[in-house]
C-alpha positions as CSV (number, residue, x, y, z in Angstrom):
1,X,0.0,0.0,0.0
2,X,1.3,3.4,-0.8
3,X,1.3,6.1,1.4
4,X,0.6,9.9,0.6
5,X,2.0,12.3,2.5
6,X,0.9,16.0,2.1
7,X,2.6,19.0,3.1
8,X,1.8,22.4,3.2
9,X,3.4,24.5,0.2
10,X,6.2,27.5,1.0
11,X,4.2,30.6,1.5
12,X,4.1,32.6,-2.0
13,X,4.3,30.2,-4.2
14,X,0.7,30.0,-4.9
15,X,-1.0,32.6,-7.4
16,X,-4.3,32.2,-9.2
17,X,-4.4,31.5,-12.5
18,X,-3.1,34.1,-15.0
19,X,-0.7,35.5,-11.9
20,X,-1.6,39.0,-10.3
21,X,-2.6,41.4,-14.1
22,X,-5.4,38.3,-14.2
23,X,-6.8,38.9,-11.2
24,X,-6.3,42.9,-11.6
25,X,-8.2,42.7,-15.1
26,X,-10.9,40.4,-13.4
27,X,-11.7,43.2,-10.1
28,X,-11.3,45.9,-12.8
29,X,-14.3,44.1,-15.1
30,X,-16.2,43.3,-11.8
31,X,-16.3,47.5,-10.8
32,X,-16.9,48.7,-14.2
33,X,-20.3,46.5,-14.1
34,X,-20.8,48.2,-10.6
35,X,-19.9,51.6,-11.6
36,X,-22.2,51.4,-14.6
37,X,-24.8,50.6,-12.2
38,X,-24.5,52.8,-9.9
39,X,-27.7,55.5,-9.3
40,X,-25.3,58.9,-9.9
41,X,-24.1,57.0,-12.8
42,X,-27.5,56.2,-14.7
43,X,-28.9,59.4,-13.5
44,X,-26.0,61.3,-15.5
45,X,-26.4,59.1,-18.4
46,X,-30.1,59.2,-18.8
47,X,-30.3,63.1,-18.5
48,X,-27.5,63.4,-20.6
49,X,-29.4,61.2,-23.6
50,X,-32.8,63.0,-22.7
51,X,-31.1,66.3,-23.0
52,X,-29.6,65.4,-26.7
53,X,-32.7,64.0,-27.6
54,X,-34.5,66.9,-26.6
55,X,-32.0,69.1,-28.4
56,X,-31.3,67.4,-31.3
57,X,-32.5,69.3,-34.4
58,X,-33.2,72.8,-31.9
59,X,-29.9,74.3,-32.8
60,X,-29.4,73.6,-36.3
61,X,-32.4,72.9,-37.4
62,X,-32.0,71.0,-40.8
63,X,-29.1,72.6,-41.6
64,X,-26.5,72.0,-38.8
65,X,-22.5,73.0,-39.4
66,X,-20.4,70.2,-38.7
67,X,-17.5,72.2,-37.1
68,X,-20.1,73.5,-34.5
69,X,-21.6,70.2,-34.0
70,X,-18.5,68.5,-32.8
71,X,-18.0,71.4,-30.2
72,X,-21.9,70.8,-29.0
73,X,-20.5,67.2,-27.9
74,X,-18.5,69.1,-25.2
75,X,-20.6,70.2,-22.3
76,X,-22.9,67.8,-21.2
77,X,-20.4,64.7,-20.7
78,X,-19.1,67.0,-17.7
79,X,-22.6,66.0,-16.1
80,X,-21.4,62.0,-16.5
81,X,-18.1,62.9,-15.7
82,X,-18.9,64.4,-11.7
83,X,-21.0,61.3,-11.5
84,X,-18.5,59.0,-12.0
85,X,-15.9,61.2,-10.2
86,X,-18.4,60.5,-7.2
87,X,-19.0,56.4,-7.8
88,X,-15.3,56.0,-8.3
89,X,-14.2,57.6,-5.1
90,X,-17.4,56.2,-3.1
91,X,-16.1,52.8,-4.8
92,X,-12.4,53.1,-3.5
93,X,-13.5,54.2,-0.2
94,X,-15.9,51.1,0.0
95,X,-13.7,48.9,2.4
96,X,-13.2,51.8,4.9
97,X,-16.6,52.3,5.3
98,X,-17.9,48.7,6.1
99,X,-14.5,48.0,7.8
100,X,-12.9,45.3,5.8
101,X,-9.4,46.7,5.7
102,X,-8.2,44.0,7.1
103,X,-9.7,41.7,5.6
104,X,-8.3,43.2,2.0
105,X,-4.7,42.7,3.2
106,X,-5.4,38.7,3.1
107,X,-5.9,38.6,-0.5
108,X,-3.2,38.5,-3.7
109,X,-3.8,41.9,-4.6
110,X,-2.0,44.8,-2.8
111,X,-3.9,48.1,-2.0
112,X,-2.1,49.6,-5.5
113,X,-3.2,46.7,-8.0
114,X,-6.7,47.6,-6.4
115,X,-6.3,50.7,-7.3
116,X,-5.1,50.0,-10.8
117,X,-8.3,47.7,-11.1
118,X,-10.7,50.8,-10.2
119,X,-8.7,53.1,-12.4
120,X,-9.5,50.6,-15.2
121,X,-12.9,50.4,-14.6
122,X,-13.5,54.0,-15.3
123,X,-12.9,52.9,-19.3
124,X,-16.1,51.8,-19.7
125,X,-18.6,55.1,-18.6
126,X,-15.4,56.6,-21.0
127,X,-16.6,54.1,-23.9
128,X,-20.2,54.5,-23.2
129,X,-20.2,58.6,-23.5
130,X,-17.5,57.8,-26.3
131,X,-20.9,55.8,-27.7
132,X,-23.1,58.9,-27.2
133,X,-21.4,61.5,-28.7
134,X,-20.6,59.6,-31.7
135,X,-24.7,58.9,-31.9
136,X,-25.3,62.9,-30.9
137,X,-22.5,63.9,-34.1
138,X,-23.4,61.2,-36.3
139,X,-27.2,62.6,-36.0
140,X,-26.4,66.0,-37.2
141,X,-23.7,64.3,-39.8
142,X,-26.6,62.4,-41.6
143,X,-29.0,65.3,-42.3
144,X,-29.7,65.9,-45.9
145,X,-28.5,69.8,-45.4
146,X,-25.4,69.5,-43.3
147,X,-22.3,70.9,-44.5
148,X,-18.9,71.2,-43.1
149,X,-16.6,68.6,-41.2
150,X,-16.3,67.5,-37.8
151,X,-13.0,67.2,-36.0
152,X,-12.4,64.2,-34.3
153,X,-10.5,65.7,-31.8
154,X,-13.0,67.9,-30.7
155,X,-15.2,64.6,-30.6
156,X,-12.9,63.2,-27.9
157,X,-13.1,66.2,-25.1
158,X,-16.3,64.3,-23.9
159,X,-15.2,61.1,-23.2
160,X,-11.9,62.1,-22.0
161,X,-13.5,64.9,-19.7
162,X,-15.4,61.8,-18.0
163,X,-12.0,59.9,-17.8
164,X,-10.4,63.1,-16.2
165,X,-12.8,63.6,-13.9
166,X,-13.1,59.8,-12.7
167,X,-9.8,59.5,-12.2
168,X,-9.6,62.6,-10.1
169,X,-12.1,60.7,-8.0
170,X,-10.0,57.8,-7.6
171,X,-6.5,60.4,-7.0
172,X,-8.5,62.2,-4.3
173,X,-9.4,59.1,-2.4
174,X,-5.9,58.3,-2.5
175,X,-5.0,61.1,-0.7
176,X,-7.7,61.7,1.5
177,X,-9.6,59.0,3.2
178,X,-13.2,60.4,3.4
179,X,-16.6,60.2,1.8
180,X,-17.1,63.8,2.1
181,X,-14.0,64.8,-0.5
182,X,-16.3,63.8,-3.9
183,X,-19.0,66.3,-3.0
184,X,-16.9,69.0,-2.2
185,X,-15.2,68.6,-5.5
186,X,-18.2,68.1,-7.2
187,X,-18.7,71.7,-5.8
188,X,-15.5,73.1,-7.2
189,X,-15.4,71.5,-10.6
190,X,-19.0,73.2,-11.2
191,X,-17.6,76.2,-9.9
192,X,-14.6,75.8,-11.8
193,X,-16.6,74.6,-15.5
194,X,-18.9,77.3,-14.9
195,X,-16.9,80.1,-14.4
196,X,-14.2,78.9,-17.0
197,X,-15.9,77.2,-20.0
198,X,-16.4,79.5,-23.0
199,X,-15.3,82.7,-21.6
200,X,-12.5,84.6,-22.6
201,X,-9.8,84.3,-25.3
202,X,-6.7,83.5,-23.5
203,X,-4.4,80.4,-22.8
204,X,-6.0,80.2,-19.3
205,X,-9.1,78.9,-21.1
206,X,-7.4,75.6,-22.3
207,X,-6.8,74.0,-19.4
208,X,-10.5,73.0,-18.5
209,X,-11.7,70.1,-20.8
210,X,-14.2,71.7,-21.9
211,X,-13.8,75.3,-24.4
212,X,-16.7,76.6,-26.1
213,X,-16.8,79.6,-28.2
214,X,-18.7,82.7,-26.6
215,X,-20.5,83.4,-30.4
216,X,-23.1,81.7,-33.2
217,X,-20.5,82.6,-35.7
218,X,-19.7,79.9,-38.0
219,X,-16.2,79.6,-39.6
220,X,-14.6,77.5,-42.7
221,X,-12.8,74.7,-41.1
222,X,-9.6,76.2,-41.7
223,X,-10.0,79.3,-40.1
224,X,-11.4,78.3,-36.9
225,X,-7.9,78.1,-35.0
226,X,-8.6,76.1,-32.8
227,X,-5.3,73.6,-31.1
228,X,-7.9,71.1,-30.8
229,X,-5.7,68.0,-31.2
230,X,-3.2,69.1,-28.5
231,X,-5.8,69.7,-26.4
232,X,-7.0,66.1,-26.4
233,X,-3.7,65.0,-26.0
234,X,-3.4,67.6,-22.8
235,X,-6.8,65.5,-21.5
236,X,-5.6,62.5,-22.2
237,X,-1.7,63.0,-20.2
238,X,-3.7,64.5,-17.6
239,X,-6.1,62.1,-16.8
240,X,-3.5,59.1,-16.7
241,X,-1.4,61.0,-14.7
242,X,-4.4,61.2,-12.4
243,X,-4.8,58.0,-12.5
244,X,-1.3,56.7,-12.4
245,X,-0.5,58.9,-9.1
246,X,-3.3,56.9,-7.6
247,X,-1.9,54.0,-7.8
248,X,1.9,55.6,-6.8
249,X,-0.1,56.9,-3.3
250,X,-1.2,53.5,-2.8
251,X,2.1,51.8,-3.5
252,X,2.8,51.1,-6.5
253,X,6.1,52.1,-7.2
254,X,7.2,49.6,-9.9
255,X,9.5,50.9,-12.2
256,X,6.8,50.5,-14.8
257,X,4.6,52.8,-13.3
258,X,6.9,55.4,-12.4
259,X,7.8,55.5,-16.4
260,X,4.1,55.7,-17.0
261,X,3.9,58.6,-14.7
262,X,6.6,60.7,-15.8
263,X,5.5,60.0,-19.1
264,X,2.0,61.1,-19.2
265,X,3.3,64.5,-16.9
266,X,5.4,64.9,-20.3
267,X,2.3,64.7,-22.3
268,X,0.1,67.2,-20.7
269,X,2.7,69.7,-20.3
270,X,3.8,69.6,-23.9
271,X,0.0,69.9,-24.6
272,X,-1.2,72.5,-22.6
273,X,2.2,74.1,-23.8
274,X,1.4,73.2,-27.4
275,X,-2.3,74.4,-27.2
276,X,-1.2,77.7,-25.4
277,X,0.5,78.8,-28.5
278,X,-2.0,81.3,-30.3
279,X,-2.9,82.3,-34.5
280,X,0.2,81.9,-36.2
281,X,0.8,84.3,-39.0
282,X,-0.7,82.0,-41.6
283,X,-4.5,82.0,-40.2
284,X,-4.4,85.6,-39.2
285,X,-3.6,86.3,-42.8
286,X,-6.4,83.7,-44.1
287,X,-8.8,85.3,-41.5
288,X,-8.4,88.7,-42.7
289,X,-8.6,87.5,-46.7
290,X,-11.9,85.8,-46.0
291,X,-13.5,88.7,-44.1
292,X,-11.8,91.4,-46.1
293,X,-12.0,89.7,-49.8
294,X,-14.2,87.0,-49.3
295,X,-14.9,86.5,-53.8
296,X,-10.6,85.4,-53.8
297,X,-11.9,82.2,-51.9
298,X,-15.6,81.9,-53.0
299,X,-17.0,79.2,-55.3
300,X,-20.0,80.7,-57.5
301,X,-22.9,78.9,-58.9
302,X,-25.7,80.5,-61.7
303,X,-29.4,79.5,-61.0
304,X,-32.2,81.6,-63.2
305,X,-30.1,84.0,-63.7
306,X,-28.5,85.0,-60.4
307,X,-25.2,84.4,-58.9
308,X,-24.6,82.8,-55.6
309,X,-21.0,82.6,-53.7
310,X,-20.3,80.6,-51.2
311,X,-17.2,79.1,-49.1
312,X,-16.6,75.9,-50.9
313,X,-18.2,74.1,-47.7
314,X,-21.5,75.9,-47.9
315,X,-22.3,74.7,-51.5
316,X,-24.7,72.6,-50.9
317,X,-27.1,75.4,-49.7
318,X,-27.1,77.1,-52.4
319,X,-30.1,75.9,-53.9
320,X,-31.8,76.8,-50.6
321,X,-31.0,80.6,-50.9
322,X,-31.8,80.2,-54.7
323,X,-35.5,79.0,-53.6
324,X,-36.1,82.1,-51.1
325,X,-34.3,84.6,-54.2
326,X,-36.8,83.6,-56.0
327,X,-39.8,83.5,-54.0
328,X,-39.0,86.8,-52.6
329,X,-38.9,87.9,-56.9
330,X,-42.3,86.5,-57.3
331,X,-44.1,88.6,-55.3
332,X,-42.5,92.1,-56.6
333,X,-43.8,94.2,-59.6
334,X,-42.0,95.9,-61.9
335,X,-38.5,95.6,-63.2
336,X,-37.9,93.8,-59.5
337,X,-40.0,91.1,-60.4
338,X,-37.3,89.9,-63.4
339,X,-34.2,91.5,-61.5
340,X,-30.7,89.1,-61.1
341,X,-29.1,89.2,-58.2
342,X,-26.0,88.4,-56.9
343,X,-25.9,86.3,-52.9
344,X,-22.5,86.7,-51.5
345,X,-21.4,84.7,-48.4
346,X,-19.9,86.6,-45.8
347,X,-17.8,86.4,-42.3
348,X,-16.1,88.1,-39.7
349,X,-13.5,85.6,-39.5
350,X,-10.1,88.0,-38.0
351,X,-11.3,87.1,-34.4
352,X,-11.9,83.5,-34.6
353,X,-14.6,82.1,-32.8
354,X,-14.7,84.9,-30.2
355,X,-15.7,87.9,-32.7
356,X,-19.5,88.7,-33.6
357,X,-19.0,91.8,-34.7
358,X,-22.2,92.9,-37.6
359,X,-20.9,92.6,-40.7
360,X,-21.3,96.4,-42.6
361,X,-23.7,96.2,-45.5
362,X,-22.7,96.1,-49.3
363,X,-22.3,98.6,-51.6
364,X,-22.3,96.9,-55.0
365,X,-25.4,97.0,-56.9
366,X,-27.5,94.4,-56.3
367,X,-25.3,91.7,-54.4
368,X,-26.8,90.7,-50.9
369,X,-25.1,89.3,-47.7
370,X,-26.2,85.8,-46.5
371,X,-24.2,84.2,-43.6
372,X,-23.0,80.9,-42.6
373,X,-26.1,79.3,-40.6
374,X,-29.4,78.9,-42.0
375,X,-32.6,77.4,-41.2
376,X,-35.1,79.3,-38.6
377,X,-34.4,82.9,-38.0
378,X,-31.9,83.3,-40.5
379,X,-34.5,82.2,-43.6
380,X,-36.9,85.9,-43.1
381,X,-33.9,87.8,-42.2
382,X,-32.1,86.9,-45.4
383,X,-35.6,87.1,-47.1
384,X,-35.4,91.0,-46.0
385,X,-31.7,91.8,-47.5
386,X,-33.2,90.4,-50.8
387,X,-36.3,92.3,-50.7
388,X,-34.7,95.3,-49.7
389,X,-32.2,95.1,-52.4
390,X,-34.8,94.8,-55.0
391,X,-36.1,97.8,-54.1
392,X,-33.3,100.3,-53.5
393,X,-30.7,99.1,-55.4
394,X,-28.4,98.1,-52.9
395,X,-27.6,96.6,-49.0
396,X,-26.5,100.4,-47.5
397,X,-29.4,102.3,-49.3
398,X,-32.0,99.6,-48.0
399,X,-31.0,99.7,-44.5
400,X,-31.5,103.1,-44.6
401,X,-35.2,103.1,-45.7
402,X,-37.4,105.2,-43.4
403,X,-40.7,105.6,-44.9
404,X,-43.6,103.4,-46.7
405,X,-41.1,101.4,-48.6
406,X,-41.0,99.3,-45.8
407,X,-44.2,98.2,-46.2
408,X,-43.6,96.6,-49.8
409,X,-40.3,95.6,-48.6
410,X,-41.6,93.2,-45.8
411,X,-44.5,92.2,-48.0
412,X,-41.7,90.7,-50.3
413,X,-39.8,89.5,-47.4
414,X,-42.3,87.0,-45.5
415,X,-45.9,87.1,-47.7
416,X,-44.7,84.1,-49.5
417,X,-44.2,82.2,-46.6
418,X,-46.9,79.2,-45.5
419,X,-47.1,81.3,-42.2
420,X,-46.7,85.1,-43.0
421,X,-47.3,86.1,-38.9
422,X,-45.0,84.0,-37.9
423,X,-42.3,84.6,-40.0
424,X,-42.8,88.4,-39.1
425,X,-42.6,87.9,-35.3
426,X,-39.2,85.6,-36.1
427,X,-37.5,88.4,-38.2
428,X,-38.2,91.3,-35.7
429,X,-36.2,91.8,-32.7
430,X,-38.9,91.8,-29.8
431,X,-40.6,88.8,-31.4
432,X,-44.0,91.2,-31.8
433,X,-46.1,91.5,-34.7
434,X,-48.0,94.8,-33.5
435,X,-46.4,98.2,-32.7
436,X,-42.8,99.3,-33.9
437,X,-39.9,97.5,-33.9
438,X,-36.6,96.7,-35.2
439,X,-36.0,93.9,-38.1
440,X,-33.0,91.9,-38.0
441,X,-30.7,90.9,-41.0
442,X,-27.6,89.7,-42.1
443,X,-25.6,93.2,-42.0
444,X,-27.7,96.2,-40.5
445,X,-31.4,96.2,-38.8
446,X,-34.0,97.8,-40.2
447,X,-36.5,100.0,-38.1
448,X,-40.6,99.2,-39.0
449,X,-43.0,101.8,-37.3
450,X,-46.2,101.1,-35.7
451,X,-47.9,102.6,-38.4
452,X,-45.9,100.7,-41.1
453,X,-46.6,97.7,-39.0
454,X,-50.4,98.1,-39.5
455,X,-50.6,98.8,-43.0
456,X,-48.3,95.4,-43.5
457,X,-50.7,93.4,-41.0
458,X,-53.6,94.6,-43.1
459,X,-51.9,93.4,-46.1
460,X,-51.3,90.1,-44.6
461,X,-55.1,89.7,-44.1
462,X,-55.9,89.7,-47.4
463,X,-55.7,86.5,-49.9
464,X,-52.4,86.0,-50.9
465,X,-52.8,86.3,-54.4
466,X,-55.4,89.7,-54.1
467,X,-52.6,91.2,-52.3
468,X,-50.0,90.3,-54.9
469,X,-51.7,92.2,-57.9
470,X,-52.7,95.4,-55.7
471,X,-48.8,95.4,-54.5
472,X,-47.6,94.1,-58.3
473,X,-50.2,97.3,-59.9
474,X,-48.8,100.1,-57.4
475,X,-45.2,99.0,-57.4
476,X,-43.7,102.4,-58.7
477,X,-45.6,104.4,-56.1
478,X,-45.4,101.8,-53.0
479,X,-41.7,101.9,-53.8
480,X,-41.0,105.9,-54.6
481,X,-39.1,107.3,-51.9
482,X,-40.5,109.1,-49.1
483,X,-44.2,107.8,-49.3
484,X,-45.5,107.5,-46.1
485,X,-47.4,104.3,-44.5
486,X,-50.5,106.3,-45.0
487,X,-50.1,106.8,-48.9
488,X,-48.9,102.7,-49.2
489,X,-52.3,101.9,-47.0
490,X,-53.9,103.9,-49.5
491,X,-52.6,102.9,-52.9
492,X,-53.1,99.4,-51.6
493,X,-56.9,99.9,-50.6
494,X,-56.2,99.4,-46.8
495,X,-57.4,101.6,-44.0
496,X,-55.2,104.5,-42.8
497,X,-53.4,103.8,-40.3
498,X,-53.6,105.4,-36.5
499,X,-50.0,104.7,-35.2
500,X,-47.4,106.4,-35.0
501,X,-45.5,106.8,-38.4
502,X,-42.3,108.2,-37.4
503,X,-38.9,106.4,-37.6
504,X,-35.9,106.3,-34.8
């Protein structure tokens, strides 16, 4: 018979299978299901994904700009971002609040592979907002009138804000050993976002994740400026060096992770220096060319007779301007009713993304200013240029109408539209249909009296096509200069009207 004898094996030679990075990717997999589940967590995500639903198509419209589109990826991943910041540090703190220190030292994995496991399990809220904002972009990318391209860099800010932030989480528990250090920095990265994000021009701004542009101005891709590459690579060293100090505070001082460390400091620092650089020469002089001589860099397209210019991106919507050119034409009499225009696209472009400045209005004969967003708003307001170009001749002399030739010139401007009103309370600046007001469009505003007002809401009243012919059979008078909005009301058949008739 044969005897078995068993003896206990030397302590440390046993390791589970796959040795200690195993069991490390194995804890890591186990809190990244836990951190997706955790309450902050889906909160974040679901009003995150119910804000972008609610949004999607608001800002744009049909015709969104895909280098504003990526930056409209930015903000709301800051919301995930605090959540997980919280869950991650709530999660490293976990054995300190139920008291199983101790029991922890037992295992294979020392207190800095632990913390390497939670650092890795921030990856996957990272890849789900990674998910959303590629579905938020790739929304806006698909509709028929987008124009323009996106930057992937500026796709990546999201996701690597949420990385920053959780790993700032998992750094601060690190240091400090309390439950109350995630909601105090909650506090001070909303105080820090808010205060920071979008405002100002210098290279202070760069160094929160998120950098949004203080303007609704819309650039060529090549002119916006932006160092949005080194920027993402100045997220990216910062959160692993985050992350990586973590797991030095808690121990880990393989020679591994000290390369990593100094590594990723070497990252952000030569991209915040990188993105702190400012215009070079080159863009300033592009900026200025495109503001100052826009035709050098235009692309021009004929449609019935008219001209329209655009930046090569903005092609596509030519057809759209054509459509209002020449509904706008169909309603006027006389030689305006046959009259070829010319549609020149225009920018402020030599302060990037910070400048709004109102462009000045044209000169030439006949050439009107349209701008570089479209859809809602913009559609009556360009509508006015047109009309008021048709009927004095050119973009100065029509903003400076101030008399009954307003009338005809708003009739032109929104009574072809399916909802006349509303396309009247969308062009003026107080959103009013009654009383005076000021009418917005692409270069100067034009001021509408009370009394102007009236005679053009008793225009609106009548059938579209009754109104035409009385406008179409007075057009020389209607548009004679210095008739008042009590001749117009009567050459069109309308009562006088009892406002005021006298312009700012």
């Amino acid at each position: 018979m044969t005897t078995t004898v068993e003896q206990p094996a030397a302590p440390g030679t046993r390791s589970p299978a796959g040795g200690p990075r195993a069991a490390v990717g194995t804890l890591a997999l186990f809190e990244a299901r836990r951190l997706l589940t955790r309450v902050p967590v889906l909160v974040a995500f679901a009003v995150y994904a119910g804000w972008t639903a609610w949004r999607a198509g608001r800002a744009w419209g049909d015709f969104p700009v895909l280098q504003d589109a990526d930056r409209a990826t930015q903000s709301a991943p800051i919301l995930v971002g605090l959540a997980v910041m919280l869950s991650v540090n709530q999660a490293a703190l976990r054995s300190r609040r139920h008291g199983t220190e101790q029991v922890l030292t037992v295992l294979v994995l020392p207190p800095w592979r632990r913390t390497a496991a939670h650092a890795l399990s921030v990856l996957a809220p990272v890849l789900v907002t990674a998910v959303c904002v590629a579905a938020q972009f790739g929304r806006e990318a698909l509709r028929p009138g987008a124009v323009g391209r996106g930057s992937v860099a500026e796709l990546l800010v999201g996701p690597l804000t949420v990385l920053l932030l959780g790993l700032f989480g998992l750094l601060a528990a690190s240091l400090v050993r309390s439950a109350l250090v995630a909601p105090l920095l909650i506090v001070f990265c909303l105080f820090l976002f808010l205060g920071s994000t979008g405002v100002g021009d210098g290279w202070e701004q760069w160094l929160v994740p998120a950098v949004g542009a203080a303007t609704g101005n819309s650039l060529p891709v090549e002119l916006i400026g932006r160092p949005a590459a080194w920027h993402a690579l100045y997220l990216a060293g910062l959160g692993l060096s985050l992350g990586l100090l973590a797991v030095l505070v808690a121990g880990g001082r393989r020679p591994a992770v000290l390369a990593g460390t100094a590594a990723a400091l070497a990252l952000t620092v030569l991209g915040a220096v990188a993105q702190s650089g400012g215009d070079s020469r080159a863009l300033t002089e592009a900026r200025e060319r495109a503001t100052l001589h826009p035709e050098r860099v235009h692309s021009c397209v004929r449609r019935d007779g008219s001209t329209y210019c655009a930046f090569p991106d903005w092609e596509p919507w030519t057809g759209e301007w054509a459509r209002v050119v020449d509904r706008v034409r169909s309603l006027a009499g006389g030689a305006a009713h046959e009259r070829d225009v010319v549609v020149r696209q225009r920018i402020d472009a030599r302060y990037g993304l910070t400048g709004d400045g109102a462009l000045p209005a044209l000169t030439r004969p006949y050439e009107v200013t349209v701008s570089t967003q479209w859809g809602g708003n913009r559609v009556p307001e360009f509508a006015a240029a047109v009309a008021g170009v048709l009927i004095a001749g050119d973009e100065e002399a029509a903003t400076s109408i101030c008399d009954g030739r307003v009338v005809p010139l708003m009739w032109l401007a929104v009574g072809w539209e399916s909802d006349p009103l509303s396309a009247l309370r969308r062009v003026r600046l107080g959103d009013t249909v009654t009383g005076s007001d000021t009418v917005l469009q692409p270069t100067n505003v034009l001021f509408m009296t009370e009394a102007q007002t009236e005679v053009l809401r008793g225009l609106l009243d009548l059938p579209r096509a009754e109104a035409t012919a009385r406008v179409k059979e007075h057009w020389a008078a209607l548009t004679t200069p210095k008739v008042t909005a009590a001749g117009a009301a009567k050459l069109l058949g309308l009562p006088a009207p009892e406002g005021e008739d006298t312009c700012r």
